[in-house]
LOMI-910062 format. One record per residue (C-alpha): chain; x, y, z. Coordinates in nm, 2 decimals, decimal comma. Layout:
unit:A | u:X | v:Y | w:Z
...
//
This chain:
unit:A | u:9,81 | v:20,83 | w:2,16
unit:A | u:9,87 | v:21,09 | w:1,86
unit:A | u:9,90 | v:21,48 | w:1,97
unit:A | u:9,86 | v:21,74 | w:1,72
unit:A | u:9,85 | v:22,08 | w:1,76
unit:A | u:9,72 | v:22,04 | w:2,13
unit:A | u:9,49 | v:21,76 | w:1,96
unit:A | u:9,47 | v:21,45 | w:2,16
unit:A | u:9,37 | v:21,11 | w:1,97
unit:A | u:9,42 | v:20,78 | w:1,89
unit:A | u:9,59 | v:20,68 | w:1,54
unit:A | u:9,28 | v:20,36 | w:1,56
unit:A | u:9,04 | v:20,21 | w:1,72
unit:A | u:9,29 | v:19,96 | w:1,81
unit:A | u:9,43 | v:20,18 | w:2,06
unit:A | u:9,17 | v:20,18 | w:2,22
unit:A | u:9,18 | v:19,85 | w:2,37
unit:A | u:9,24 | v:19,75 | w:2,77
unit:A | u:9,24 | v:19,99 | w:3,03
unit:A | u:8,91 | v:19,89 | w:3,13
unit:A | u:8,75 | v:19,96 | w:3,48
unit:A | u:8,69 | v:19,84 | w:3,79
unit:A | u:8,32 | v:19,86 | w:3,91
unit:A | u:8,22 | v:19,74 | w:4,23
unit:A | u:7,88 | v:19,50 | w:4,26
unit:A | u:7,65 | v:19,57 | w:4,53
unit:A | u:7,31 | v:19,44 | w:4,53
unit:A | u:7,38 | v:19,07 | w:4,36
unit:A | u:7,67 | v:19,07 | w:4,66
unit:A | u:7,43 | v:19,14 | w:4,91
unit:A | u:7,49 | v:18,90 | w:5,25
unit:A | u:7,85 | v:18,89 | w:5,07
unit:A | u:8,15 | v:19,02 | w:5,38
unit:A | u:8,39 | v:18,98 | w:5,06
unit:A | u:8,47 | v:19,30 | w:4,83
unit:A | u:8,38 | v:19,17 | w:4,49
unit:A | u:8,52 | v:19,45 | w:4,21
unit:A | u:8,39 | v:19,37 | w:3,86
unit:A | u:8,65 | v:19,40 | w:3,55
unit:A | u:8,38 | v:19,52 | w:3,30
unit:A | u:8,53 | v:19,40 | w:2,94
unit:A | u:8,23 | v:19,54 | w:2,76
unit:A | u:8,41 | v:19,86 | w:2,75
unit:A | u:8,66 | v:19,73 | w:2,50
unit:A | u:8,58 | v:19,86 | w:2,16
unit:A | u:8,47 | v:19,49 | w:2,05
unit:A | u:8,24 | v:19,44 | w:2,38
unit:A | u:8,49 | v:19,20 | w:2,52
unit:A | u:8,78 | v:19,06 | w:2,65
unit:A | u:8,87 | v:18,89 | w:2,36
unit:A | u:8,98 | v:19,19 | w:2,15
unit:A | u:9,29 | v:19,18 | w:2,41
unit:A | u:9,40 | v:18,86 | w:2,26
unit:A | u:9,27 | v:18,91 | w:1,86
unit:A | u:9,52 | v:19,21 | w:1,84
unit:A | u:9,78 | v:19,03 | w:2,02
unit:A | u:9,74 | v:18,75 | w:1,81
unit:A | u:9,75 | v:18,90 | w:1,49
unit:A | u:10,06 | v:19,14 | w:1,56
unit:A | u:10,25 | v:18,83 | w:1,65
unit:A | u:10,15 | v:18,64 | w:1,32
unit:A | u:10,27 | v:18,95 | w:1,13
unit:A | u:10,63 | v:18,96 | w:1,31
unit:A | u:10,69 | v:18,59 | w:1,28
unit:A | u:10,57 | v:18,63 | w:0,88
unit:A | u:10,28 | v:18,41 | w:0,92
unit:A | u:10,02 | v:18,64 | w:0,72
unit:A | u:10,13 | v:18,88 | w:0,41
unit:A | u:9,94 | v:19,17 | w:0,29
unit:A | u:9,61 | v:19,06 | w:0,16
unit:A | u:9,61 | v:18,76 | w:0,35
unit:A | u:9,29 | v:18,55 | w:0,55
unit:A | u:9,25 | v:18,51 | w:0,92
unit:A | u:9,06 | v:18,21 | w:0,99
unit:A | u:8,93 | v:18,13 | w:1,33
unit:A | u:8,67 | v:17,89 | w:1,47
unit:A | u:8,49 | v:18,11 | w:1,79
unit:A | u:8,19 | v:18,18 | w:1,98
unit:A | u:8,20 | v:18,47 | w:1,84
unit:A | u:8,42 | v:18,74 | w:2,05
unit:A | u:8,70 | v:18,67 | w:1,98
unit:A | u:8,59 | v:18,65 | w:1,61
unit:A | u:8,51 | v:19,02 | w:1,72
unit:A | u:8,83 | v:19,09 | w:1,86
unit:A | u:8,99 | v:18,96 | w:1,52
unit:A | u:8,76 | v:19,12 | w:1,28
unit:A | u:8,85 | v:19,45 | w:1,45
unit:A | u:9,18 | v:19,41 | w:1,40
unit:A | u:9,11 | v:19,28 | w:1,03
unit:A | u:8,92 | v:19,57 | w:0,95
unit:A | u:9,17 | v:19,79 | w:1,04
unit:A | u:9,50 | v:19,60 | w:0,88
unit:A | u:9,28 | v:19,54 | w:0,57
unit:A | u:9,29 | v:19,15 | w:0,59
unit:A | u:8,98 | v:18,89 | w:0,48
unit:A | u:8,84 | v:18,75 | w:0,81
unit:A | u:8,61 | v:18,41 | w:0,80
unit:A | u:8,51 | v:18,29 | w:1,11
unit:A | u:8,33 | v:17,96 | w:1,21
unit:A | u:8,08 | v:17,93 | w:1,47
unit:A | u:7,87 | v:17,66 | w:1,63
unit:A | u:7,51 | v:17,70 | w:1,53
unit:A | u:7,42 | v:17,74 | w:1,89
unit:A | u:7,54 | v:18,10 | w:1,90
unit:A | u:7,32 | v:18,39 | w:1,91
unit:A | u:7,17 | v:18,55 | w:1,56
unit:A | u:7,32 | v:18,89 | w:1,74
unit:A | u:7,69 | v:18,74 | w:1,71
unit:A | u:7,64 | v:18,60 | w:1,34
unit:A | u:7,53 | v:18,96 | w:1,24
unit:A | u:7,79 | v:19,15 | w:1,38
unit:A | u:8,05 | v:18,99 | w:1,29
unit:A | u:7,90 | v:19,00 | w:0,89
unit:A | u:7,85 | v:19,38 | w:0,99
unit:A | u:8,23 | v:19,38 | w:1,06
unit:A | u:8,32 | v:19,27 | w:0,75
unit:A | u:8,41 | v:18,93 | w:0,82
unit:A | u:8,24 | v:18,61 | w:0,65
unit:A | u:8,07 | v:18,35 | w:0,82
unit:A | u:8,05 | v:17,96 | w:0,85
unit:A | u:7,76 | v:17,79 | w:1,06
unit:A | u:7,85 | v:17,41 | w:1,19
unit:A | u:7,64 | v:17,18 | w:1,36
unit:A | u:7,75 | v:17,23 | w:1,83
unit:A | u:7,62 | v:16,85 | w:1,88
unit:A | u:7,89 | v:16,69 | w:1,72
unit:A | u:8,20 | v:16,55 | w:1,86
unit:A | u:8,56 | v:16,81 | w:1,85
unit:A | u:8,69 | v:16,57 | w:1,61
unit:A | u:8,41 | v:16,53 | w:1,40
unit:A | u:8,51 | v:16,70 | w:1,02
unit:A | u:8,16 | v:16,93 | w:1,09
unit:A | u:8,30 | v:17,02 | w:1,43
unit:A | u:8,39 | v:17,41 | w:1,41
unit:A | u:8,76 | v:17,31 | w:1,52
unit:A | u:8,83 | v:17,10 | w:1,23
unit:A | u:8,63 | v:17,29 | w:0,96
unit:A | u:8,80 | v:17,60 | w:1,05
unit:A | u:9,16 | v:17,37 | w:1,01
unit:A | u:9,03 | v:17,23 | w:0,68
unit:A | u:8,95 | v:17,60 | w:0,55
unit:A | u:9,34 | v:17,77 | w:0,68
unit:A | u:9,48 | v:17,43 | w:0,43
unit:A | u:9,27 | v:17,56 | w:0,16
unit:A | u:9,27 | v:17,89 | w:0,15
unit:A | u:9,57 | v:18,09 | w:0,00
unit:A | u:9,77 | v:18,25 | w:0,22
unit:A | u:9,54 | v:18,20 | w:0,57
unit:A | u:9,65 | v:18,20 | w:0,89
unit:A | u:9,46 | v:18,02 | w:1,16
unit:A | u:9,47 | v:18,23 | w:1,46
unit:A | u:9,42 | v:17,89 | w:1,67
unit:A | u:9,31 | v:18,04 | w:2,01
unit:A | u:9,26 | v:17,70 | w:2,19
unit:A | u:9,63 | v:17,64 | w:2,09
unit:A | u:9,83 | v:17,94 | w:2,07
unit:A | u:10,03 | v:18,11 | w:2,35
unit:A | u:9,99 | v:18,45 | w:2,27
unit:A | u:9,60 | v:18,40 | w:2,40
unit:A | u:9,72 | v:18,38 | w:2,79
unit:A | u:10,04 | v:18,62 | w:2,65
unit:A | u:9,81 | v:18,89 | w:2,58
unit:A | u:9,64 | v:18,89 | w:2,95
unit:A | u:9,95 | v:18,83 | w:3,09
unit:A | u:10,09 | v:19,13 | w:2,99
unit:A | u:9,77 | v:19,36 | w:2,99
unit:A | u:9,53 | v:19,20 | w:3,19
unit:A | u:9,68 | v:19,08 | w:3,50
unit:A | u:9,90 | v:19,43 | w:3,51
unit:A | u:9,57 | v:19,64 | w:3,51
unit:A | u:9,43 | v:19,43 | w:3,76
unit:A | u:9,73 | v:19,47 | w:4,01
unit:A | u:9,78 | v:19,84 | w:3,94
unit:A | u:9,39 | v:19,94 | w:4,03
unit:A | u:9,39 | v:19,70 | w:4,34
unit:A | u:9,69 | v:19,87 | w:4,43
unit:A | u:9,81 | v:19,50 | w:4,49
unit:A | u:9,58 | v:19,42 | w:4,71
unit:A | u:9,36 | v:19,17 | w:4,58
unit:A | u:9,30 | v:18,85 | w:4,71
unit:A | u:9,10 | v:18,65 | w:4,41
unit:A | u:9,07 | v:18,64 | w:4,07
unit:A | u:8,82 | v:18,48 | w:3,95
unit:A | u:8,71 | v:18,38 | w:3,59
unit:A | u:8,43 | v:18,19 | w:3,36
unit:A | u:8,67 | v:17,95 | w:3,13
unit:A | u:8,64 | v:17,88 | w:2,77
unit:A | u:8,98 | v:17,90 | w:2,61
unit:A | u:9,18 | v:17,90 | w:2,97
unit:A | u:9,39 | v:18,24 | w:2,86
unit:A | u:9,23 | v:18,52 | w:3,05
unit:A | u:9,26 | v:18,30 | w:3,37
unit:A | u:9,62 | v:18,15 | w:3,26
unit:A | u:9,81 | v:18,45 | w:3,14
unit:A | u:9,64 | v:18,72 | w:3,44
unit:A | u:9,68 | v:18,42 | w:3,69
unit:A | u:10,04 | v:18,38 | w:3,62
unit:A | u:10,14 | v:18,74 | w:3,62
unit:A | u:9,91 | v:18,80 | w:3,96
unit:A | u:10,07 | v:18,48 | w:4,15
unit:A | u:10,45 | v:18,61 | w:4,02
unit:A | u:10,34 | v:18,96 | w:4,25
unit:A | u:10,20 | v:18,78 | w:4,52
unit:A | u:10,20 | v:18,37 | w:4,55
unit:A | u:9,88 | v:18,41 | w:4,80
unit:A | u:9,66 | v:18,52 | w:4,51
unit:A | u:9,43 | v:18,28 | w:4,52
unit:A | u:9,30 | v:18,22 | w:4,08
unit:A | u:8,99 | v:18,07 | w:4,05
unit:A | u:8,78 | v:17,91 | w:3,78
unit:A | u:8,39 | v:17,87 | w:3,71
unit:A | u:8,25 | v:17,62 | w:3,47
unit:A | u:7,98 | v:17,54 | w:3,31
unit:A | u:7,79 | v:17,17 | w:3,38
unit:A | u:7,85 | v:16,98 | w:3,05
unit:A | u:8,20 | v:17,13 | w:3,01
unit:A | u:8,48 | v:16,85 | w:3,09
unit:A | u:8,73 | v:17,18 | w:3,23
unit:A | u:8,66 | v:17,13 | w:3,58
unit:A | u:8,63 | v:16,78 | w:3,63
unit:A | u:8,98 | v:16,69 | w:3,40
unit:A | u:9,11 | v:16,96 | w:3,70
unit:A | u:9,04 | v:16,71 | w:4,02
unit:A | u:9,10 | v:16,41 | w:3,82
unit:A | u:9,35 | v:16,45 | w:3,54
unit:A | u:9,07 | v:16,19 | w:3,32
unit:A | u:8,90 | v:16,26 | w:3,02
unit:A | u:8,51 | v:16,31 | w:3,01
unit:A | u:8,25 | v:16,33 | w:2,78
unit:A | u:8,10 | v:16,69 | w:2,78
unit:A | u:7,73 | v:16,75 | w:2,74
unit:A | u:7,48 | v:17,02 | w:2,58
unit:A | u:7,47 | v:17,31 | w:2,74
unit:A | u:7,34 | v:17,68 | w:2,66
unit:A | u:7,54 | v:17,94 | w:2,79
unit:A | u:7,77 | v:18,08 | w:2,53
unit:A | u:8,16 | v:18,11 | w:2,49
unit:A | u:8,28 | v:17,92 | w:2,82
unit:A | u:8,33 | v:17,58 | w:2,90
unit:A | u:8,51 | v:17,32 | w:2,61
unit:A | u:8,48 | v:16,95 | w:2,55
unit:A | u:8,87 | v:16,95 | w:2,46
unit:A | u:9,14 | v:17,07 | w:2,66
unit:A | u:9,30 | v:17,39 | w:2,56
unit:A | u:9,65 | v:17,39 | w:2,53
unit:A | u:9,62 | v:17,74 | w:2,66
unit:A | u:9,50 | v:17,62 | w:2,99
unit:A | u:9,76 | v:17,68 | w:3,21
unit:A | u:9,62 | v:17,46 | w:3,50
unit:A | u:9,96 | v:17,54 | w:3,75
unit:A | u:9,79 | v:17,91 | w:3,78
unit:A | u:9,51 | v:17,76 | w:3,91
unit:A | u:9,38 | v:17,66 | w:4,24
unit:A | u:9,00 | v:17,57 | w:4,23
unit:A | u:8,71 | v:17,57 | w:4,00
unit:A | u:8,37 | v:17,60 | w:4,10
unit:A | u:8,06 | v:17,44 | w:3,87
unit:A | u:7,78 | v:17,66 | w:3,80
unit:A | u:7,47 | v:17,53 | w:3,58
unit:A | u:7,28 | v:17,74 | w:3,29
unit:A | u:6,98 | v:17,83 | w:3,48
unit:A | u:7,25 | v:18,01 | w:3,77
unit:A | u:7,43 | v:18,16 | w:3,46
unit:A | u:7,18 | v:18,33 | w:3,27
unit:A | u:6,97 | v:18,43 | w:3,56
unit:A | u:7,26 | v:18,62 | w:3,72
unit:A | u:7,33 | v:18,81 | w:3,41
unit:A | u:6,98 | v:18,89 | w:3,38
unit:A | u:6,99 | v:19,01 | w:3,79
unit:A | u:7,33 | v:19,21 | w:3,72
unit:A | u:7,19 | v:19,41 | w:3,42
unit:A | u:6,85 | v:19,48 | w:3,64
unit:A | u:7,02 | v:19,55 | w:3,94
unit:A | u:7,35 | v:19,66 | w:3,89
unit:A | u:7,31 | v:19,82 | w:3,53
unit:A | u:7,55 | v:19,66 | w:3,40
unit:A | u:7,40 | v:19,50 | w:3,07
unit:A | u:7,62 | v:19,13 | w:3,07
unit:A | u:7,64 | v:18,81 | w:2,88
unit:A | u:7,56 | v:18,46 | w:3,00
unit:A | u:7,96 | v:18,40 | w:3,10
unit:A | u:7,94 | v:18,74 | w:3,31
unit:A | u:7,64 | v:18,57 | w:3,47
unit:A | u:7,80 | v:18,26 | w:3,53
unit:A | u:8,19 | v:18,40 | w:3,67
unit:A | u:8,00 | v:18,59 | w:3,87
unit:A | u:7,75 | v:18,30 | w:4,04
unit:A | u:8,09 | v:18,13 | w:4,06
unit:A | u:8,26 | v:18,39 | w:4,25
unit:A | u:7,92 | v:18,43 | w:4,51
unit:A | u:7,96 | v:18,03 | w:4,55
unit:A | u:8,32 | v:18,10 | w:4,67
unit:A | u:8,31 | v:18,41 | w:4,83
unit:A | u:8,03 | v:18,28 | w:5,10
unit:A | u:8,24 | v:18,22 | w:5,36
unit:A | u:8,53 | v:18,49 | w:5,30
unit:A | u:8,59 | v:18,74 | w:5,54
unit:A | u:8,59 | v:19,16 | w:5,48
unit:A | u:8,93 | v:19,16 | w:5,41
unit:A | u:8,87 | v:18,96 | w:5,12
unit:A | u:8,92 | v:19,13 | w:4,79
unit:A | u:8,80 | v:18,96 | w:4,51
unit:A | u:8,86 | v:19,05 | w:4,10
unit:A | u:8,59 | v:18,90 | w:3,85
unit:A | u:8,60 | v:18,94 | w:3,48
unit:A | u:8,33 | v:19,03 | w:3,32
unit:A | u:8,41 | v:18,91 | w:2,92
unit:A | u:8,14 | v:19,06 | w:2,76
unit:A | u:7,84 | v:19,26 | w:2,70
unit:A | u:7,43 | v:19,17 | w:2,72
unit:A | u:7,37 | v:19,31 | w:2,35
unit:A | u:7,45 | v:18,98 | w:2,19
unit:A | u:7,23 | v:18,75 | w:2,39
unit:A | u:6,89 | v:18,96 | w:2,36
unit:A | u:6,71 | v:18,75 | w:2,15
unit:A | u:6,81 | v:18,43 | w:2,43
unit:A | u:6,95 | v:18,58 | w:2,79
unit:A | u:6,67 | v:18,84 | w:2,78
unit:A | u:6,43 | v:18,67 | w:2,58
unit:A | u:6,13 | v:18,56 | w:2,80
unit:A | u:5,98 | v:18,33 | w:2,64
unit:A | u:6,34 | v:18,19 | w:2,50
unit:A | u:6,41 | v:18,14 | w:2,88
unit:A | u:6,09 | v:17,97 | w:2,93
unit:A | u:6,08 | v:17,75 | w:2,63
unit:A | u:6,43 | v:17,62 | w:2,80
unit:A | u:6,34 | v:17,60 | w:3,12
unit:A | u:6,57 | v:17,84 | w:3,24
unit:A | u:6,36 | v:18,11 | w:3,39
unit:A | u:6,36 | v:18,22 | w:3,75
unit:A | u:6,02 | v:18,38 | w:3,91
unit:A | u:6,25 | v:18,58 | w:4,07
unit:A | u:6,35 | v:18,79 | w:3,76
unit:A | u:5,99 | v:18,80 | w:3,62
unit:A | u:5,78 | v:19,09 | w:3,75
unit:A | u:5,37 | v:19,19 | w:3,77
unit:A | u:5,48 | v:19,41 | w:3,47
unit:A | u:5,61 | v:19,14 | w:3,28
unit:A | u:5,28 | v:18,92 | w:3,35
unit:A | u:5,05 | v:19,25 | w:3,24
unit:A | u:5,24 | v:19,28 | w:2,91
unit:A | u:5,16 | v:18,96 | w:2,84
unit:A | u:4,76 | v:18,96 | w:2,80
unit:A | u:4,81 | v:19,30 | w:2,64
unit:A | u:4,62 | v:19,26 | w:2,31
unit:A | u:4,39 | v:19,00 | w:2,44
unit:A | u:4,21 | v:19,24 | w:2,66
unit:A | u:4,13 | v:19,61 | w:2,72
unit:A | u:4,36 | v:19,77 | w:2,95
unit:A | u:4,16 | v:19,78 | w:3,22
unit:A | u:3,79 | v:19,65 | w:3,27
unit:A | u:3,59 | v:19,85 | w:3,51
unit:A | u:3,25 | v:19,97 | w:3,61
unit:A | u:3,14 | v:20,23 | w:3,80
unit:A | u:2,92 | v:20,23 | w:4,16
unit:A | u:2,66 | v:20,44 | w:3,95
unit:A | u:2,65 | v:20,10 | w:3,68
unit:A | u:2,39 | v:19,81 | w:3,68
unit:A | u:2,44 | v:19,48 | w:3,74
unit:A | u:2,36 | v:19,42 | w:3,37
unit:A | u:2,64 | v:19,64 | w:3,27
unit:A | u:2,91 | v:19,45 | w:3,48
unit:A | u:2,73 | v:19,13 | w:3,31
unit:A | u:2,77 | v:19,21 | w:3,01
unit:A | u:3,15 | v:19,27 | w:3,04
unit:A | u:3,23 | v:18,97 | w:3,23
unit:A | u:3,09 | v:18,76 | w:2,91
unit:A | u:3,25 | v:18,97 | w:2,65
unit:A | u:3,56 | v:18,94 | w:2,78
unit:A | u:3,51 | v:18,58 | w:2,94
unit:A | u:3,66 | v:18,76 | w:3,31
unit:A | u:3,62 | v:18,68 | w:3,67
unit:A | u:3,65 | v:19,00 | w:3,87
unit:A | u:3,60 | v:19,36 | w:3,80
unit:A | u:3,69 | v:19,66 | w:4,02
unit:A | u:3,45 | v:19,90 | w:4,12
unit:A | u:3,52 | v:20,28 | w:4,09
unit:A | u:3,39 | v:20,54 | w:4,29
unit:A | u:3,49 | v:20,90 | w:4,24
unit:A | u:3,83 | v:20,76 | w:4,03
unit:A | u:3,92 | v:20,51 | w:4,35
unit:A | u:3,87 | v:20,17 | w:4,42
unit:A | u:3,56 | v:20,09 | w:4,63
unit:A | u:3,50 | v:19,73 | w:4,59
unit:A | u:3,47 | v:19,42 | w:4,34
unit:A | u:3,19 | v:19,22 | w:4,19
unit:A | u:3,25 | v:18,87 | w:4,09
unit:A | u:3,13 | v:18,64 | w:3,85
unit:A | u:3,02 | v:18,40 | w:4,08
unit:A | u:2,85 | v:18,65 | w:4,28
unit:A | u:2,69 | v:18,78 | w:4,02
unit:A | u:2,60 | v:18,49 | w:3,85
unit:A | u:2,43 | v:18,33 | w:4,18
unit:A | u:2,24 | v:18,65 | w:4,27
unit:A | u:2,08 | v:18,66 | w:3,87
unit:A | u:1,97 | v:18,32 | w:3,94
unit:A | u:1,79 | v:18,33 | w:4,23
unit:A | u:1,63 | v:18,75 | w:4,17
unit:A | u:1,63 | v:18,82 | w:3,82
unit:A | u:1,52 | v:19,15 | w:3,90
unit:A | u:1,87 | v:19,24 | w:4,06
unit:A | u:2,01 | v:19,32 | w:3,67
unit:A | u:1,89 | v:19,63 | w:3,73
unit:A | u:2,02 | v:19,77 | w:4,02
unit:A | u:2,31 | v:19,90 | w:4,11
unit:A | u:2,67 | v:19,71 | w:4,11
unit:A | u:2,70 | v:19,86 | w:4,48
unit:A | u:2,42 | v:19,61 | w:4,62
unit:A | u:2,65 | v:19,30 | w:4,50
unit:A | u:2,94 | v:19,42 | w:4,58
unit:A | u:3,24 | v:19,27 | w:4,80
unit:A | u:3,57 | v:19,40 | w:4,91
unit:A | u:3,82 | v:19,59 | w:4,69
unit:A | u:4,06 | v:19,34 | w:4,46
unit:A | u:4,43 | v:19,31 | w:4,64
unit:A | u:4,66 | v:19,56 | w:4,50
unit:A | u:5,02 | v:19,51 | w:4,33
unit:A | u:5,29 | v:19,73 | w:4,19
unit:A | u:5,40 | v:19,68 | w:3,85
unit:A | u:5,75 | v:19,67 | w:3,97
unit:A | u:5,63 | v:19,40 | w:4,23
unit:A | u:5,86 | v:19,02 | w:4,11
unit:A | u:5,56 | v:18,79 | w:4,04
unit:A | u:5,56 | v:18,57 | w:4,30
unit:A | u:5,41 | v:18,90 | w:4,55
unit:A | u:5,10 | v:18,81 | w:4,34
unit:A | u:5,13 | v:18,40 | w:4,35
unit:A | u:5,13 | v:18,45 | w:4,73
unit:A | u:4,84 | v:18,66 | w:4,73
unit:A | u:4,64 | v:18,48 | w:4,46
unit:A | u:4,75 | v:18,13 | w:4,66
unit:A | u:4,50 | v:18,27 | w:4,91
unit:A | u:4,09 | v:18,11 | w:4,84
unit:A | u:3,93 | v:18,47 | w:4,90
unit:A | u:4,16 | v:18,60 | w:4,60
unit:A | u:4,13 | v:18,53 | w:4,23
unit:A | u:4,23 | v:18,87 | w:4,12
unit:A | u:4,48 | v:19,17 | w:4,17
unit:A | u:4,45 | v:19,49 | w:4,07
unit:A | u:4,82 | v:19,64 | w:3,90
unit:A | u:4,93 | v:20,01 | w:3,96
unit:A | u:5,16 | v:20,14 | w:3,75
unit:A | u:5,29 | v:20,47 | w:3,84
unit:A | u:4,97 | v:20,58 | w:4,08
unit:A | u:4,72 | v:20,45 | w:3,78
unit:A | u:4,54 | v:20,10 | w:3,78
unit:A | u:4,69 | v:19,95 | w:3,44
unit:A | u:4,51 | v:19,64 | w:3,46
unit:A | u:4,37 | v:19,31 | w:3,66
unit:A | u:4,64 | v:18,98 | w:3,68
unit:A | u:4,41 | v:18,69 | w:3,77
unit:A | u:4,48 | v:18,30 | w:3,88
unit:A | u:4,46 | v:18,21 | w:3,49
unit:A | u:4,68 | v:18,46 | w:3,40
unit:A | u:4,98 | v:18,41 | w:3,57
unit:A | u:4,92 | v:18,02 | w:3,49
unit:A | u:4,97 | v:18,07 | w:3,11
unit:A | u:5,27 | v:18,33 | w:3,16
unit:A | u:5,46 | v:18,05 | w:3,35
unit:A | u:5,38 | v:17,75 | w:3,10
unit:A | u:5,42 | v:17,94 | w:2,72
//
């Protein structure tokens, strides 16, 4: 912090990092007797815990004379710590080049190129000691480029260092010592390591717990000390298939397994619910930390990191039909709005007739546009439906009804839905025999007709 003339400022953006606060979650706790308070890392200038630990790491390389002016950090990441270190690139006017397992988001790739830094794109189904593996390129690239420095985040101790003395100190000061967990996704093992250890030296009963992805070999090398094979998994920037040397295991006391459809559907439920817009490993520390925290009392006090922020997983996390394709979407966290957007394009807004129309009329619109159920609008409201089959039936046997009013076939109004409604208030209601249609209002308006068929193909694209 700079002061000049009564100005207040900071000499970089660098100074800018930590500090960041304490929010506590409400409606994804719910049923919870636990206190969980969310440590929301987004507000770091890189929009993540990792810039903690790229700063750190860099300053220390430049005391022990491990970079010179004009030199190359070379990292392999997920992409936020590549963040944290391009920041700090940027600002010390160093090259930054960055390798990154292709199954990272396009969002990550861009901003780190938007950063400054260059990037390398290696195949994720390969073994770690594979020479395509991102760990070994990124070796074989510090050997042969002059003057590069591999910040090494899997093996270097200034990763938990830097939580140790920012992290866990932050976290005791605005619990006022009082908490009783902290708990944390795992990827690299620092943020739980270094805050673990400095939390425990306060107050041994500090209970540090992990959450890990299925596929990742973290938690299971915990209970058993033995070697597995890890397996394919989508959520981002946690879990390994080595074991980090910064993985400081003494600190910590259990670790809970969470898979991808709990991860991503959390984050997805904490940015709708608690607007706080998250990556997939926010979703997942924080499904970890409701697993624990079931049977915890009110005088609980639990910490959870969030690492990161929702921007860079929009075209996966909050992609529909990304979530779908994988098999990873919950009903729960689709709603009637979602399911109306779909067929937009397809159909009119709303098809309708009105009382004073001919059966012809409503005919003529259910073959155009190949429907089952149309409402029927009296004076701007509801006052009924006519169906298809109805319809259909009644043509059949008296031609001579095509010309009469829609009132003489109609039937009861279609059910009615909110826009807001999750989806699965209309799968209930369409379940029913007498219901193959709803009628959706949006904001006091009808905005359109959800039928059997409709919420069929939303489910399966």
């Amino acid at each position: 912090m700079a002061l000049l003339d009564g100005v207040s400022y900071k000499e970089s953006i660098l100074e800018t990092i930590g500090n960041t606060p304490l929010v506590k979650l409400n409606k994804v706790t719910r049923g919870l007797k636990a206190t969980l308070l969310a440590k929301v890392e987004s507000f770091n200038p890189g929009g993540s815990v990792k810039d903690r630990i790229g700063i750190k790491i860099l300053e220390q390389a430049e005391a022990q004379g491990l970079i010179k002016p004009g030199g190359t950090i070379v990292e392999s990441t997920s992409g936020n710590t590549g963040m944290g270190l391009a920041i700090a690139a940027a600002v010390k006017g160093y090259r930054a080049v960055f390798v990154m397992p292709d199954k990272m988001s396009l969002e990550k790739i861009n901003l780190l190129k938007a950063m400054g830094a260059e990037v390398v794109v290696t195949p994720t189904a390969v073994p770690p000691e594979s020479p395509d593996s991102y760990y070994s390129v990124a070796r074989r690239l510090a050997r042969e480029i002059p003057n590069a420095f591999l910040a090494n985040q899997y093996f270097n101790d200034d990763n938990p260092l830097a939580h140790y003395e920012s992290t866990g100190p932050e976290i005791w000061k605005q619990t006022a010592g009082k908490i009783t967990h902290y708990i944390v996704s795992m990827g690299t093992g620092g943020t739980i390591s270094g805050a673990g250890r400095y939390l425990k030296e306060q107050n041994p009963n500090v209970k540090v717990i992990g959450v890990d992805p299925e596929g990742s070999i973290l938690r299971d090398y915990f209970y058993t000390k033995q070697m597995t094979v890890a397996r394919p998994y989508k959520v981002e920037g946690i879990g390994e298939d080595i074991i980090p040397g910064t993985t400081h295991f003494q600190y910590i006391d259990e670790i809970v397994k969470v898979n991808d459809r709990e991860c991503l559907n959390m984050a997805r439920r904490i940015s709708r619910t608690e607007g706080i817009l998250v990556g997939g490993s926010c979703g997942a520390a924080v499904a970890g930390a409701i697993k624990y925290l079931r049977d915890k009392d009110e005088n609980t006090l639990a910490v959870v990191i969030l690492p990161d922020t929702g921007e860079r997983y929009l075209s996966k996390v909050y992609n529909d039909a990304w979530m779908r394709d994988n098999g990873l979407l919950e009903l729960e966290d689709v709603t009637v709005a979602d399911v109306l957007k779909s067929k937009r394009g397809r159909l009119p807004e709303l098809v309708t007739v009105d009382a004073a129309d001919t059966v012809r009329r409503a005919l003529d619109l259910i073959r155009e546009y190949d429907i089952t159920s149309i409402p029927v609008f009296l004076d701007g409201k509801m006052a009924g439906s006519i169906n298809e089959n109805t319809v259909m039936r009644s043509v059949l046997e008296a031609p001579g009804v095509l010309d009469e009013r829609v009132g003489r076939l109609m039937e009861a109004p279609l059910p009615i839905v909110q826009a807001e409604d999750p989806v699965r208030e209309i799968i209930s209601i369409l379940a029913r025999k007498s219901a193959s249609s709803v009628l959706v209002m949006e904001n006091n308006q009808a905005a359109g007709i959800i039928t059997r068929t409709d919420v069929i193909g939303f489910v399966s694209l």
